[in-house]
C-alpha positions as CSV (number, residue, x, y, z in Angstrom):
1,X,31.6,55.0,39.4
2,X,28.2,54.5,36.9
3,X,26.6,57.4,35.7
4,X,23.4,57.3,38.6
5,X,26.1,57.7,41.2
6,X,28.2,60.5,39.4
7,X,25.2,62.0,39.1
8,X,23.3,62.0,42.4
9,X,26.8,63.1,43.9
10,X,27.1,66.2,41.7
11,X,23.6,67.6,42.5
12,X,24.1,66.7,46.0
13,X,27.5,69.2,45.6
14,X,25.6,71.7,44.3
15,X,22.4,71.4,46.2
16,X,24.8,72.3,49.5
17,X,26.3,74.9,47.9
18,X,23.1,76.4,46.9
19,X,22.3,75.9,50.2
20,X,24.7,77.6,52.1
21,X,24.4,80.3,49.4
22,X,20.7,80.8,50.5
23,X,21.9,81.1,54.3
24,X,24.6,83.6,53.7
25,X,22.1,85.5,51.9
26,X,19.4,85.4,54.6
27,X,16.9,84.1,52.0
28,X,15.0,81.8,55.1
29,X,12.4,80.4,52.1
30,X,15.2,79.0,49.8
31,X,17.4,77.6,52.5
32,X,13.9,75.5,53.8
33,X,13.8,74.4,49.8
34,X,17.1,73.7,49.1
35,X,17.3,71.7,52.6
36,X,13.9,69.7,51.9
37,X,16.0,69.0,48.2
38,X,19.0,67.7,50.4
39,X,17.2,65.5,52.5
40,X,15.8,64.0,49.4
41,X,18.6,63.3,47.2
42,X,20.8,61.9,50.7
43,X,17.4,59.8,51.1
44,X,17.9,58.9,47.6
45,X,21.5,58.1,48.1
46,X,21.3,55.9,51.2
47,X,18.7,53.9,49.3
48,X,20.9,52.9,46.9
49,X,24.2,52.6,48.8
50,X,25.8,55.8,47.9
51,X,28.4,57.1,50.1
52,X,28.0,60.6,50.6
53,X,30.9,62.7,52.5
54,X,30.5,63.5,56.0
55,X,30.9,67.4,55.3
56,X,28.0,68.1,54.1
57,X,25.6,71.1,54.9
């Protein structure tokens, strides 16, 4: 696994995780950000071929 992939991967990880964080906490503005940011990076991802796990947020 190159670095772009290693990379994308881990702040997809801790893009859900911030994201569920936001939910649990009833913070509705973060949880729109941090959702916007997933979209993104699993937009970013797809571009380039990266599998990303079904379990995701």
């Amino acid at each position: 696994m190159d670095a772009f992939t290693a990379g994308l991967l881990q702040r997809i990880k801790a893009t859900e995780t911030d994201l569920t964080r936001a939910r649990e906490t009833g913070d509705d503005f973060l949880a729109d950000v941090e959702q916007e940011e997933l979209e993104d990076l699993r937009r970013l991802a797809a571009e380039h071929g990266v599998e990303v796990g079904a379990g995701s947020a």
